[in-house]
N, CA and C of each residue as an Amber inpcrd file, in Angstrom:
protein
   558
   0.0460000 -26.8380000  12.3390000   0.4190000 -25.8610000  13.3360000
  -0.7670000 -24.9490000  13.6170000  -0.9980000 -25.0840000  14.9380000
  -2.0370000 -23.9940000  15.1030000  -1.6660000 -22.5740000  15.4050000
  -2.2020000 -21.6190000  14.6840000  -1.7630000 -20.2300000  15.0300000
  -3.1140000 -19.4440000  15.6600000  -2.6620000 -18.5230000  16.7580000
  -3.5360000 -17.8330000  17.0000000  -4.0320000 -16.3890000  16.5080000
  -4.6520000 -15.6440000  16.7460000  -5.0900000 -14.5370000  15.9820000
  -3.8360000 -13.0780000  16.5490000  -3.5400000 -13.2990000  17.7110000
  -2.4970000 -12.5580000  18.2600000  -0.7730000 -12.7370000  17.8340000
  -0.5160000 -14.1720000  17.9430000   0.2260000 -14.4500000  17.1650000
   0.9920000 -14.2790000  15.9030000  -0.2450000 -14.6880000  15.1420000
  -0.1000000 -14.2210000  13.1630000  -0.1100000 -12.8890000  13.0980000
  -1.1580000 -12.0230000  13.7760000  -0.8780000 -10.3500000  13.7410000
   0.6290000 -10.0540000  14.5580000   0.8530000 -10.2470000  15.3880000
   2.6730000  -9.7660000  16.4840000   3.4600000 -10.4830000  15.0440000
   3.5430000 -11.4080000  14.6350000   4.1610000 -12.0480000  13.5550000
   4.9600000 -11.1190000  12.1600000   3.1750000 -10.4530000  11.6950000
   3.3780000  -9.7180000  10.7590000   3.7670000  -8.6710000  10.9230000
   3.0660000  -8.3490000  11.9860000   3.5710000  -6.3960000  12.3730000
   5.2720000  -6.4220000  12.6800000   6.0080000  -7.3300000  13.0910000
   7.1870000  -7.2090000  13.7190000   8.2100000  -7.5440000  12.0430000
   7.4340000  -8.2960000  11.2200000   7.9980000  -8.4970000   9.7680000
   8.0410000  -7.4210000   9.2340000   7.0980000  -6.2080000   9.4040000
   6.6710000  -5.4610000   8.8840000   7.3920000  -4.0440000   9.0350000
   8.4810000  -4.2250000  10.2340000   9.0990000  -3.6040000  10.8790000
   9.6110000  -2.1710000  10.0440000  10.0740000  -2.2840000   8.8990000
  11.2110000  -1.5710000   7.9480000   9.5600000  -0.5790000   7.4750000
   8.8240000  -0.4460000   8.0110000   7.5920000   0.4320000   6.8800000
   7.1900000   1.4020000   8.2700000   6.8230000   2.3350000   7.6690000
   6.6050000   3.3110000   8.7550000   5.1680000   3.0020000   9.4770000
   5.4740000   3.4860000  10.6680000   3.9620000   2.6120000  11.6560000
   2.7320000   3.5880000  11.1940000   2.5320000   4.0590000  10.6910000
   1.2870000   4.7960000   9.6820000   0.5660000   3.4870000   9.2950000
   1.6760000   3.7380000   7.8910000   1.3050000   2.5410000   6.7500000
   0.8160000   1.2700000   7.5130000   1.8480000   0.9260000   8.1320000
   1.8440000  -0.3360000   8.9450000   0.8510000  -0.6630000   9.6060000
  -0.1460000   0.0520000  10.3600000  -1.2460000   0.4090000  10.7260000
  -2.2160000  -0.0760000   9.7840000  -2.2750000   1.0030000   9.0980000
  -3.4040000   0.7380000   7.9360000  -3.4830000  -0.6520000   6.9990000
  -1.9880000  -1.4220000   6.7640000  -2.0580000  -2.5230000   6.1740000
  -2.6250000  -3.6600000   7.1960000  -2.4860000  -3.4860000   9.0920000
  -2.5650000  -4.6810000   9.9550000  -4.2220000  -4.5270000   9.9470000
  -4.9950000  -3.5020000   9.9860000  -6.5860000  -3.5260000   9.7270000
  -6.7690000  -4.5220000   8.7350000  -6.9330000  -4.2770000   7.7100000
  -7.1250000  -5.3450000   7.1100000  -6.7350000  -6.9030000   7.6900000
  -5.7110000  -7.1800000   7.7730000  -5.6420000  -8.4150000   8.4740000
  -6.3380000  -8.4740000   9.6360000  -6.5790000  -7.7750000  10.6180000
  -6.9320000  -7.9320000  11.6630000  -9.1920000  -7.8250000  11.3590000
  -9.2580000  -7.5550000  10.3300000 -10.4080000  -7.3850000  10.2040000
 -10.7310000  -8.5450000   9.1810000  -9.9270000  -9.3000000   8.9660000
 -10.2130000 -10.8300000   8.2570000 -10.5510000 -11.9170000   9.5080000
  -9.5020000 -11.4470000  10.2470000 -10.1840000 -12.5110000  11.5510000
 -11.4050000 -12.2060000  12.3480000 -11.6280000 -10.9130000  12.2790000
 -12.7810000 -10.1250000  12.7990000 -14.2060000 -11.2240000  11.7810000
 -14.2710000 -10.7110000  10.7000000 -14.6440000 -11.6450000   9.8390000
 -14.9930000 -13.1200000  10.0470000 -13.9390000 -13.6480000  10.0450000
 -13.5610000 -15.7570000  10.1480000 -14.1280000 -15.7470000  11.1430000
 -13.9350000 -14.5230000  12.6050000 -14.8400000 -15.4170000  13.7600000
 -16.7580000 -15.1100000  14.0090000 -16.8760000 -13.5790000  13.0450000
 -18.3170000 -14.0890000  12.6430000 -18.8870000 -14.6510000  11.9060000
 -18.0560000 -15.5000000  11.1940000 -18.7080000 -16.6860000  10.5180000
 -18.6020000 -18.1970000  11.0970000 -18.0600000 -18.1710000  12.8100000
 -17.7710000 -18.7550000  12.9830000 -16.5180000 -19.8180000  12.7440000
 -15.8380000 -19.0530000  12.2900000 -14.2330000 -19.6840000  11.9590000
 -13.2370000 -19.8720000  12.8780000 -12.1660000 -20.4660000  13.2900000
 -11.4740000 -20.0960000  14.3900000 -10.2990000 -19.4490000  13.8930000
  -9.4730000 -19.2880000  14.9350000  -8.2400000 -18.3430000  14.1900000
  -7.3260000 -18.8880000  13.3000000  -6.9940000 -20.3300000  13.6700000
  -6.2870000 -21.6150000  12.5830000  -6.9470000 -21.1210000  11.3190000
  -8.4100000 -21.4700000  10.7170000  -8.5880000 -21.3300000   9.6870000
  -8.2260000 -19.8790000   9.0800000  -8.4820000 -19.1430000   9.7760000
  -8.5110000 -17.7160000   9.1290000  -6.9960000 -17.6940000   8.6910000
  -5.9750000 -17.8970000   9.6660000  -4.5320000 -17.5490000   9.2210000
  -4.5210000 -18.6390000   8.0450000  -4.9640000 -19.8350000   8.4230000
  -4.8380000 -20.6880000   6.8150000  -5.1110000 -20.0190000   5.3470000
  -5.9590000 -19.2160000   5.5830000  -6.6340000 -18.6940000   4.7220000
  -5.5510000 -17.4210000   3.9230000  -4.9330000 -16.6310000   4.7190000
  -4.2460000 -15.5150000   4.6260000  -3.0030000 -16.6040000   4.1000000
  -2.4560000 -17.2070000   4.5500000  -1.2630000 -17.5820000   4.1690000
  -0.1660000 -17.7090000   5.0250000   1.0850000 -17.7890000   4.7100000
   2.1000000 -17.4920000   5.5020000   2.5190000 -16.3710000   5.5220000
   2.6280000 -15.7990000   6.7620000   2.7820000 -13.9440000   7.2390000
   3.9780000 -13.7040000   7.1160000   5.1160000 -14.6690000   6.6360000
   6.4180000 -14.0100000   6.2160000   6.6530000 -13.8080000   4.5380000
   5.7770000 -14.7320000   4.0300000   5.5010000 -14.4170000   2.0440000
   4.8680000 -13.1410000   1.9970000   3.5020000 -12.8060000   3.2230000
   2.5160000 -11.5480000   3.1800000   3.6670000 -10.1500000   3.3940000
   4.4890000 -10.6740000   4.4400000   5.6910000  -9.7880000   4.2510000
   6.1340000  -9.1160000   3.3560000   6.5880000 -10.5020000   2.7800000
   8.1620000 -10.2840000   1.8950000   6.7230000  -9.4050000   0.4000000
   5.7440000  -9.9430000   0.2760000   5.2100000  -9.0290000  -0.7570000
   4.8950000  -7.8930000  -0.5560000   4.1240000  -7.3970000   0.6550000
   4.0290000  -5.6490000   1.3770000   5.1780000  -5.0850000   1.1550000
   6.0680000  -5.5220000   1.3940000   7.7760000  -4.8870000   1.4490000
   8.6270000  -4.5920000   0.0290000   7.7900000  -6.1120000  -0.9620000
   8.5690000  -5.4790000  -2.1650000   7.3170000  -4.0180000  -2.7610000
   6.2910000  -4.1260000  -2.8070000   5.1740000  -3.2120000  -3.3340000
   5.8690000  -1.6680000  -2.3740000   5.7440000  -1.7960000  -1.1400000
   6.4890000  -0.3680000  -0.3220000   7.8370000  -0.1610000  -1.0490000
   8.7410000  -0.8350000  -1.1950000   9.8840000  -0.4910000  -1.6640000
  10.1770000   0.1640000  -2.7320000   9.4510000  -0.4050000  -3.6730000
   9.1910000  -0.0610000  -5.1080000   8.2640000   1.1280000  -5.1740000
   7.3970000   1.0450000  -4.3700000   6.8130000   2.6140000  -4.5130000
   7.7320000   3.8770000  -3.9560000   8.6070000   3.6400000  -2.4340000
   9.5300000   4.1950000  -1.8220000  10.3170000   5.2240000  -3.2670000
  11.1210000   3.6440000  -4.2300000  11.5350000   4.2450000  -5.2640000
  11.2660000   5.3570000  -6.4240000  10.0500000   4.7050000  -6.5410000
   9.3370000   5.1110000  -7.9980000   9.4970000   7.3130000  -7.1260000
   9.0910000   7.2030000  -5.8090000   8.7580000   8.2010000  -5.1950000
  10.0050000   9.3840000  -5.2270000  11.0180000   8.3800000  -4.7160000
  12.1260000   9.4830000  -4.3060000  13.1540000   9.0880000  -5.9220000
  13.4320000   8.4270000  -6.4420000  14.0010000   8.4570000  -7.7480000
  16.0290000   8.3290000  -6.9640000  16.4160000   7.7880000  -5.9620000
  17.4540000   7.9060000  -5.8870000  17.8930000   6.5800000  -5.4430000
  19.0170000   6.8870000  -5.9440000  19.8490000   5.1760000  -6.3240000
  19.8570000   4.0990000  -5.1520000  19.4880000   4.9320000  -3.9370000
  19.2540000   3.9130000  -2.6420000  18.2520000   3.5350000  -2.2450000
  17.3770000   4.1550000  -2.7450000  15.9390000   3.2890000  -2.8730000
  15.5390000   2.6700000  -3.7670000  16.3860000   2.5890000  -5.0100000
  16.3710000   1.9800000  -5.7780000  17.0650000   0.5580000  -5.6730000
  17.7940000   0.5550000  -5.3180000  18.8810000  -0.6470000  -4.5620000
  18.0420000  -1.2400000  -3.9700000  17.4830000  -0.6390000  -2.7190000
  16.8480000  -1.8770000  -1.5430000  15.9150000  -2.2230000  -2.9790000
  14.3210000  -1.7240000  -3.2700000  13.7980000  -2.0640000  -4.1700000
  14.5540000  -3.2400000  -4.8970000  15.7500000  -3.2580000  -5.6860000
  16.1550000  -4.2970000  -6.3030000  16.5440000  -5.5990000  -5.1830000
  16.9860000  -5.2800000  -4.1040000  17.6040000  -6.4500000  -3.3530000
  16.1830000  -7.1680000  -2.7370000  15.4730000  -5.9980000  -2.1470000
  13.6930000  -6.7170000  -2.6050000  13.1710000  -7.6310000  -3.0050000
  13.5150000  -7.2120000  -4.0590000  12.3840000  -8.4000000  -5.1590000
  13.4700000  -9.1620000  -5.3390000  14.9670000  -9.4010000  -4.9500000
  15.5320000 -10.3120000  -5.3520000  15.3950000 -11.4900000  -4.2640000
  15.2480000 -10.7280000  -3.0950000  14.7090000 -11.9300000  -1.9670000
  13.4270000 -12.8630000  -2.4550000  12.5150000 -11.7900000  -3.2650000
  12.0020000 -13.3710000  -3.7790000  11.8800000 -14.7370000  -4.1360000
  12.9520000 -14.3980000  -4.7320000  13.0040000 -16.1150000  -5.5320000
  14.3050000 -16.2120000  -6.3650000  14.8590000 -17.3230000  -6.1930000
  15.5750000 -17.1020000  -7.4560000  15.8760000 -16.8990000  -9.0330000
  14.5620000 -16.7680000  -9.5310000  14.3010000 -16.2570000 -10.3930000
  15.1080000 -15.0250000 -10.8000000  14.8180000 -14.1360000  -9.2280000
  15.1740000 -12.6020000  -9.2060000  16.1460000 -12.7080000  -9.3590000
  17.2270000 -13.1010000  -8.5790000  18.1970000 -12.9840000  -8.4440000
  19.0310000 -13.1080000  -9.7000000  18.5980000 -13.8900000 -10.5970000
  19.3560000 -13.8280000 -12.2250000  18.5250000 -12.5620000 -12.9230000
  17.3190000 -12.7240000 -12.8710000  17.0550000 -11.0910000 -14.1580000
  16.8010000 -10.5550000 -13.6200000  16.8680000 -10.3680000 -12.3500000
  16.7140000  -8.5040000 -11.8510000  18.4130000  -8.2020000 -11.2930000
  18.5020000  -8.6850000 -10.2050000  20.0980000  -8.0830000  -9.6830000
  21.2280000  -8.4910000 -10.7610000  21.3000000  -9.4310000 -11.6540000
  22.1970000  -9.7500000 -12.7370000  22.3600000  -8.0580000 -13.7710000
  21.4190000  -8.2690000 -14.0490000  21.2240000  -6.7630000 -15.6950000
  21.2470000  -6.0100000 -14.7620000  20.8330000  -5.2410000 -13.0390000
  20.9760000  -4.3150000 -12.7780000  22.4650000  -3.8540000 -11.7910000
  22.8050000  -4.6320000 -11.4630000  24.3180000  -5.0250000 -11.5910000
  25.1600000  -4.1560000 -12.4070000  24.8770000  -4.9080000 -13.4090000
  26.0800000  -4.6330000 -14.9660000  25.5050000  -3.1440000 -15.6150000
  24.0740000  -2.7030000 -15.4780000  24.0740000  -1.9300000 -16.1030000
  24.3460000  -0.4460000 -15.1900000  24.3480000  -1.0760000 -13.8920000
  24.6580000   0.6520000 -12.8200000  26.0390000   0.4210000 -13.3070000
  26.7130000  -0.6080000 -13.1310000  28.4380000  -0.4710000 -13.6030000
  28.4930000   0.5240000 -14.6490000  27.8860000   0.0920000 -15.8200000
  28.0710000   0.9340000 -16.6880000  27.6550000   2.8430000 -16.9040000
  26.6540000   2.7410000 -16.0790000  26.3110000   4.5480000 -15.8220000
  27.4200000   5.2130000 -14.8840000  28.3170000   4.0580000 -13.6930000
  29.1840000   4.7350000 -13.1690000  30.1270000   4.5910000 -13.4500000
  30.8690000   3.9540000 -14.8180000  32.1100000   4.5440000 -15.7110000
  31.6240000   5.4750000 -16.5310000  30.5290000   5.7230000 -17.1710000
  30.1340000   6.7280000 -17.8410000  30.5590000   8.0500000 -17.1600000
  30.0110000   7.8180000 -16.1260000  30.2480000   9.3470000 -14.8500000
  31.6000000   9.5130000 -14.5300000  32.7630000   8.9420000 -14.8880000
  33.4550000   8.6840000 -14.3600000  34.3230000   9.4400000 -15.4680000
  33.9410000   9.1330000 -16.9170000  34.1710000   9.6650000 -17.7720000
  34.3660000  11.2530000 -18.2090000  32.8850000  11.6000000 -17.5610000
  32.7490000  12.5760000 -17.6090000  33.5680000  13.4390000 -16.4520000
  33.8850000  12.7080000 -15.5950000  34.7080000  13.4760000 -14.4590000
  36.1870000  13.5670000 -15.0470000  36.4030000  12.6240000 -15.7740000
  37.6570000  12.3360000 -16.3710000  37.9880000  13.8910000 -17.9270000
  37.0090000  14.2870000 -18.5270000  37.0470000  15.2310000 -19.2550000
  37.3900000  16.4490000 -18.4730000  36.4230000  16.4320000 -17.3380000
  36.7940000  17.9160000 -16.9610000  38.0620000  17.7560000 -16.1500000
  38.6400000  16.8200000 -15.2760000  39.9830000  17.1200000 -14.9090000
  41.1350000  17.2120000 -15.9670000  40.9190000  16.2220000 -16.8820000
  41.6360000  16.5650000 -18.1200000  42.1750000  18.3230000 -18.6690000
  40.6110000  18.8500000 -18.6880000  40.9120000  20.1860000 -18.6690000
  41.7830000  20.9330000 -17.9460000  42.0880000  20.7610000 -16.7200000
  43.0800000  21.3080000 -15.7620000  44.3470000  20.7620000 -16.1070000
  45.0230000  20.0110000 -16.8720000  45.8040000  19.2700000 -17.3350000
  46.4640000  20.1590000 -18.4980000  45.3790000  20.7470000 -19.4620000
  45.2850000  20.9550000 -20.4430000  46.1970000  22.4970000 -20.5950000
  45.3790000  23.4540000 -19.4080000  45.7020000  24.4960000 -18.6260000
  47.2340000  24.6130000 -18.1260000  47.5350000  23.4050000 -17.4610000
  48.5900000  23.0850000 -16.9960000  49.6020000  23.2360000 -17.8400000
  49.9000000  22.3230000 -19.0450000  50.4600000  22.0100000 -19.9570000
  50.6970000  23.0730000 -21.0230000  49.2290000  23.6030000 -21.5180000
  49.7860000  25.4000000 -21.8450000  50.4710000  26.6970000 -21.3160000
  50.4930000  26.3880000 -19.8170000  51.3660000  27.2710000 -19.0740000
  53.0250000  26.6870000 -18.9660000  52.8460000  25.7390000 -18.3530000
  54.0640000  25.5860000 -18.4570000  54.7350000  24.2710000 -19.1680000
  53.8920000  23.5520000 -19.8540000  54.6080000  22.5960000 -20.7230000
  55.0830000  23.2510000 -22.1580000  55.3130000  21.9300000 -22.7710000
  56.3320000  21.9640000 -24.0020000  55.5720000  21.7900000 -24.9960000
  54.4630000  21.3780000 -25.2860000  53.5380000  19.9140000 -26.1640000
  52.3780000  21.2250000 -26.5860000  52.2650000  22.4060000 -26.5510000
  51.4860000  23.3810000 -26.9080000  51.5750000  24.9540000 -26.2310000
  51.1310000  25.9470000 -26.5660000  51.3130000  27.2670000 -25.9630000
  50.2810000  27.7600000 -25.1440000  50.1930000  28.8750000 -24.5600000
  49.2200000  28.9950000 -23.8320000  47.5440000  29.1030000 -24.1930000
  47.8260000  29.6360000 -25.3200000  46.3360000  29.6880000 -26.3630000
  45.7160000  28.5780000 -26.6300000  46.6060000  27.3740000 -27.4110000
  46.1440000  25.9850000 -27.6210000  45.5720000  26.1120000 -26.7190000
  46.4250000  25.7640000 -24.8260000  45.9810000  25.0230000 -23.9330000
  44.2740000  25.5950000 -23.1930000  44.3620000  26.9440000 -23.5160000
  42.9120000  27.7460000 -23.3360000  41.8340000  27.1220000 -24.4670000
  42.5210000  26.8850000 -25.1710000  41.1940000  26.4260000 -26.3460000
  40.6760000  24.6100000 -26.2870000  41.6270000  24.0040000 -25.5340000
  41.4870000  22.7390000 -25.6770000  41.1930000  22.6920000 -24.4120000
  41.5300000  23.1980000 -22.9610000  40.7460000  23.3960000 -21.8570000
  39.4240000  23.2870000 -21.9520000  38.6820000  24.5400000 -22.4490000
  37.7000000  24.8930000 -22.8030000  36.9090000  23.7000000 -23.5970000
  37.6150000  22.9960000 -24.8800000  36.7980000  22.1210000 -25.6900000
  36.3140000  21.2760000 -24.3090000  37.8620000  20.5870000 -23.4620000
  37.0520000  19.2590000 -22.3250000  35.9190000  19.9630000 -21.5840000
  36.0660000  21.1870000 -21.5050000  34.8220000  21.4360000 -20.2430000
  33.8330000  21.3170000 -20.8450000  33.5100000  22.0490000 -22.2200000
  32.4290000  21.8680000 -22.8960000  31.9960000  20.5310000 -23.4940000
  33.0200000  19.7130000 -23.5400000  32.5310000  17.9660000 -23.8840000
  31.9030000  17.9790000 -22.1380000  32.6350000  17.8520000 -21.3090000
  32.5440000  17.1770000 -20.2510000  30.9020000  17.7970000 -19.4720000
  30.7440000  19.0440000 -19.7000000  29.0450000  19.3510000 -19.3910000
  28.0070000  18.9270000 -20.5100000  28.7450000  18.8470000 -21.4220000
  27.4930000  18.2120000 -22.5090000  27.4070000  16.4820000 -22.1400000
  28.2910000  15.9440000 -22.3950000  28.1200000  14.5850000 -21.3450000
  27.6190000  14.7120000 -20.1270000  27.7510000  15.4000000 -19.1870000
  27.6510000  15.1970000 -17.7470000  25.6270000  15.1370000 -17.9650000
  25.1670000  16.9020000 -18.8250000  24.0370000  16.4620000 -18.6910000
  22.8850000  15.4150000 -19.8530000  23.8370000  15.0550000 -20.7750000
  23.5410000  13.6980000 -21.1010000  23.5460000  12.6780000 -19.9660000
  24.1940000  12.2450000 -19.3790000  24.3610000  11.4970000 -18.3080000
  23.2410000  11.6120000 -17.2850000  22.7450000  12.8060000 -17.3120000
  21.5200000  13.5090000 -15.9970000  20.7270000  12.1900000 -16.6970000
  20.5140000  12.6340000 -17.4830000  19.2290000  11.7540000 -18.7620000
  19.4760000  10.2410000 -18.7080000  20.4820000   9.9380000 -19.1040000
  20.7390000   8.7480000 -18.8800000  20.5030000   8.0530000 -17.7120000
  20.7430000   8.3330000 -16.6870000  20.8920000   8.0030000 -15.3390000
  19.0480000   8.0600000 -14.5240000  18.5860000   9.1980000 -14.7450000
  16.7110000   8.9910000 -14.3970000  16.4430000   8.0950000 -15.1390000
  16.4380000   8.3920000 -16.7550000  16.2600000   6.8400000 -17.2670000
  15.8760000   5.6000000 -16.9740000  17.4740000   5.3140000 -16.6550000
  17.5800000   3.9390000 -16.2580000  16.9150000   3.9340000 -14.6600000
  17.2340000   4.8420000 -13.9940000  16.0590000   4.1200000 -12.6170000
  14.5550000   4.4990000 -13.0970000  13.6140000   5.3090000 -13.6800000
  12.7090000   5.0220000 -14.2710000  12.6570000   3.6100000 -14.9070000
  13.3480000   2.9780000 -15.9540000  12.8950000   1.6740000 -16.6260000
  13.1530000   1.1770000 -14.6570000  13.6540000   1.0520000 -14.0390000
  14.1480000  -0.0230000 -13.2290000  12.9670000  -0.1690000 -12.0910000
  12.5980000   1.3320000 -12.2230000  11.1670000   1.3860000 -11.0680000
   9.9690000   0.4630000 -11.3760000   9.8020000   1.1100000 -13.1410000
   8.6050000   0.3010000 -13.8750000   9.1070000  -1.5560000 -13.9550000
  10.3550000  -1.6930000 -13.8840000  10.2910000  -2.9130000 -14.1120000
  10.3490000  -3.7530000 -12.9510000  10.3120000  -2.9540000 -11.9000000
  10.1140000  -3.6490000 -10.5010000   8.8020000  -3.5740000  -9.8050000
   8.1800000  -2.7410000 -10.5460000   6.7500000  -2.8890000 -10.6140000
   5.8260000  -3.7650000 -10.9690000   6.0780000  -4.0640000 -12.5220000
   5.9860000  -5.1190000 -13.6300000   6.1970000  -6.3330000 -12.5100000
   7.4330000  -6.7210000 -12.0140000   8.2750000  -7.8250000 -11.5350000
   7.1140000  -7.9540000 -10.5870000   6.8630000  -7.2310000  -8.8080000
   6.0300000  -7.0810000  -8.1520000   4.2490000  -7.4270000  -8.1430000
   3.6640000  -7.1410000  -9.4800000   3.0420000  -7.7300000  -9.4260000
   2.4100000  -9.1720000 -10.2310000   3.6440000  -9.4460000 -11.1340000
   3.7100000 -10.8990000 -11.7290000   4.1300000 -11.7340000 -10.2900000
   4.7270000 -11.6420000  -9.1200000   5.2080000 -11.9920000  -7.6860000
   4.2290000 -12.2320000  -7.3400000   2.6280000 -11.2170000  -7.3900000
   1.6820000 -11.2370000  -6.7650000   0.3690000 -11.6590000  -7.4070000
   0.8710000 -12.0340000  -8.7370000  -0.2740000 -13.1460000  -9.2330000
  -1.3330000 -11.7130000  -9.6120000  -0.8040000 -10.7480000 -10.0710000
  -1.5390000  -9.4060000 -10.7610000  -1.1070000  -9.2460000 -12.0430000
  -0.9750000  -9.9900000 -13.2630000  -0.1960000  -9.0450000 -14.1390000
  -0.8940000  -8.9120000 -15.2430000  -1.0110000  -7.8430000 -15.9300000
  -1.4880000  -7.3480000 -17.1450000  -0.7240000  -7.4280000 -18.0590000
């Protein structure tokens, strides 16, 4: 297939779509200055794009490296997501050890949270039940109120911890992932 130099660049830039036209900019120089290149060495544009590769792999790797930095940047669970669905477009590789364990393990931080939401309504329960239930007096129900709130903020900011955590390991390990993808790894 012959590709032309206009072509393979409209190709990539339009792949490239989801990255802000800054960046996007600054990554198409480079390409566009490889063919700049190939044709003073006399190359034509076929070889040069041969050379670069296929502009939807050049993609799909710009996009997982942006994503993952996106993440590492803003630290919140939706940039963390695309990042994972990312690198899971890779290969299927990804798709078992990255979206598999990160899957099961957000499940598990959002029953944790869930938990903790579950202590402090408890408390209002507790309140409840010392006013006008049968099962304790009003004092108990002030003192055992009080215990859930104080479990339920000592969990909650355990949970803070827990929760950066795990998207920290998930940033670094989509990092890690990203550039073993890109034939970089230390």
């Amino acid at each position: 297939m012959s590709t032309n130099r206009a072509q393979y660049l409209q190709q990539l830039w339009d792949l490239l779509a989801p990255v802000p036209e800054g960046l996007r900019k600054e990554w198409m120089y480079d390409y566009e200055e490889h063919f700049r290149m190939a044709a003073a060495q006399g190359r034509s544009d076929a070889e040069a794009a041969s050379e670069l590769g296929d502009p939807r792999q050049i993609a799909r790797e710009l996009l997982l490296g942006y994503r993952v930095e996106e993440a590492a940047r803003s630290g919140r669970i939706s940039s963390v997501s695309r990042a994972v669905l990312t690198t899971v477009s890779m290969g299927f590789f990804n798709l078992i050890f990255v979206l598999g364990p990160y899957v099961a393990l957000l499940a598990v931080i959002i029953a944790l949270w869930a938990v903790v939401a579950a202590l402090a309504v408890s408390s209002l329960f507790a309140i409840y039940e010392g006013l006008f239930g049968e099962a304790f007096n009003r004092v108990q129900g002030a003192f055992i109120a009080m215990t859930l709130i104080g479990l339920s903020m000592l969990a909650g900011a355990g949970m803070k911890v827990v929760t950066r955590g795990f998207m920290r390991m998930t940033v670094n390990y989509l990092k890690f992932n990203s550039r073993i993808i890109g034939g970089r790894a230390k």
